[in-house]
C-alpha positions as CSV (number, residue, x, y, z in Angstrom):
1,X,-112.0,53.5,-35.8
2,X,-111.5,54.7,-31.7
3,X,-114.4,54.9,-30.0
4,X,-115.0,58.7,-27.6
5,X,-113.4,56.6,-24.7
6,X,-110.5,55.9,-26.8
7,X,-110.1,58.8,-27.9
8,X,-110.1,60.4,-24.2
9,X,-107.9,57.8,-22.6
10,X,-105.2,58.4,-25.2
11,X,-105.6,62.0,-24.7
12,X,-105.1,61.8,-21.4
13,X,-102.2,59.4,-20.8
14,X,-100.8,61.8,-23.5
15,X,-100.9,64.6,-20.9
16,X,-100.1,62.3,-18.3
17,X,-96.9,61.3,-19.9
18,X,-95.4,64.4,-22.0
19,X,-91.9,63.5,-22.1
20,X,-92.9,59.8,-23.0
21,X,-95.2,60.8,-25.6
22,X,-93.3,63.3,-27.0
23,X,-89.6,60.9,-26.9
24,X,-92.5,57.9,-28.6
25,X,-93.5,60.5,-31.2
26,X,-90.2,61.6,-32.2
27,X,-88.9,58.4,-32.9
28,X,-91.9,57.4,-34.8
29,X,-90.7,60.5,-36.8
30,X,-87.4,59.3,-37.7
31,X,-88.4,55.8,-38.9
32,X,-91.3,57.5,-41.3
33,X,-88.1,60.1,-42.6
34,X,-85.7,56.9,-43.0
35,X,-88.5,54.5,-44.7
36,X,-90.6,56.6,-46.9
37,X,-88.9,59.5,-47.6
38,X,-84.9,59.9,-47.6
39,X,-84.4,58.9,-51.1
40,X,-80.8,59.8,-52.0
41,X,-77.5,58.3,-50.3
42,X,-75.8,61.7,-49.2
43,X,-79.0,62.6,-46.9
44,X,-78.7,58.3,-45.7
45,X,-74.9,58.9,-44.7
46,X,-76.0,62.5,-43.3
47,X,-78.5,60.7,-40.7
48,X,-75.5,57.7,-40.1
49,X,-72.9,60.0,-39.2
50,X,-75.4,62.0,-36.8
51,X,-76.5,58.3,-35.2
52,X,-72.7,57.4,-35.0
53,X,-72.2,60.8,-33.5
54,X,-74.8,60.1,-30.7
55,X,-73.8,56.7,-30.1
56,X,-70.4,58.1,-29.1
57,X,-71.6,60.7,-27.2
58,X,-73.4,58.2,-25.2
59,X,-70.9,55.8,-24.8
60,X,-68.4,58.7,-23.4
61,X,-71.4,59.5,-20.7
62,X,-71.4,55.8,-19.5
């Protein structure tokens, strides 16, 4: 378990560093959604072709 000044320091870097935190969070997200609980192959080849779509829209910004 955290100690109080574990607690705190998280807490603030949190605040610190929204956009970081939030981007961290969001990710952590997806990988919980794609390991534990997307359970049939249509929703699997739903989130591929999103991910394919992003990877080409990032590739065109380059």
């Amino acid at each position: 378990m955290a100690t109080d000044a574990q607690i705190r320091a998280k807490k603030k870097w949190a605040e610190k560093n929204k956009e970081k935190a939030t981007y961290t969070k969001y990710k952590s997200n997806c990988k919980t959604f794609i390991n534990n609980y997307l359970n049939n192959i249509e929703d699997l080849q739903e989130v591929k072709n999103w991910i394919n779509e992003k990877e080409k829209q990032l590739k065109s910004n380059d």
